[in-house]
N, C-alpha and C positions, 0 to 999 in steps of 0.2 A: 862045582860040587853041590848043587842045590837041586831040590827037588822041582819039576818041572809041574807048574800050573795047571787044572784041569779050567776048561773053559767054565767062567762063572764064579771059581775061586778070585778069594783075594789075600792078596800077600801078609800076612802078620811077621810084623820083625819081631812082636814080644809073642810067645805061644803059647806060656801059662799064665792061670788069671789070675797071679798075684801081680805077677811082672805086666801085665798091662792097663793092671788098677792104679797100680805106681805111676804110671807111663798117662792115663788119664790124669790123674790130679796132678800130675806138675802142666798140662798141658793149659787145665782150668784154671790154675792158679797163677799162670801166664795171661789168660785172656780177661780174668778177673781184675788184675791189677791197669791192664789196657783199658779195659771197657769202663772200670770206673775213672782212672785217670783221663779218657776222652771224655766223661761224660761231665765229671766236672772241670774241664777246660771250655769243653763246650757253652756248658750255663756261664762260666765266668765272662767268655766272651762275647753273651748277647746280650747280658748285663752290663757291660761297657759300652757295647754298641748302644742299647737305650740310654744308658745314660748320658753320654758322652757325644752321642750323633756318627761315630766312626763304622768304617767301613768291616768289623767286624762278625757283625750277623751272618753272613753268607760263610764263614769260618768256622762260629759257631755251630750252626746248623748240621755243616758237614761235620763235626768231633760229636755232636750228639747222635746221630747217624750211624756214626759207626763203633760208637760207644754200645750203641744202642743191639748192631751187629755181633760184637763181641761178645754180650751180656748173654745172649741170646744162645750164639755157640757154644758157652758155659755153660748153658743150661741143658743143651742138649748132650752132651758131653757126661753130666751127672746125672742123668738118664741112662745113658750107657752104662757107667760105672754103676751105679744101684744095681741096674739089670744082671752086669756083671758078678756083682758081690752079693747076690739073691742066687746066683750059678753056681757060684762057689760052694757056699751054703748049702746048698743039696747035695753036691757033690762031696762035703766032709764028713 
């Protein structure tokens, strides 16, 4: 019962842009809470590694890494949603 794809489209599950402004910010506000929670696990744990001499650092590194990935998807995400909410806007 769904409409069939034209080659080059892509699928939207939300179709109006309210419903998919919604649908970005919880998404951001998922990667928000990761990105900062790796990113301070990360610093915690190469700050035990120096101090402590443990085999931490290499742990660390990887949680700020991808803290760092996170942060980053968030950001591009509320680009989207601006652009989004700049769309709206003209069209009310």
């Amino acid at each position: 019962f769904r409409k069939k794809l034209l080659p080059g489209e892509e699928f939207l599950l939300y179709s109006d842009k309210d419903s998919r402004i919604a649908h970005l910010k919880r998404i951001m506000g998922l990667l928000l809470f990761v990105g900062i929670l790796n990113l301070w696990v990360g610093v915690y744990n190469i700050i035990v590694a120096i101090a402590a001499g443990t085999v931490n650092a290499p742990l660390g590194i990887i949680n700020v890494v991808l803290g760092t990935i996170s942060l980053v998807g968030a950001y591009r995400l509320k680009k989207k949603k601006n652009a989004l909410e700049a769309e709206r806007a003209i069209t009310e």
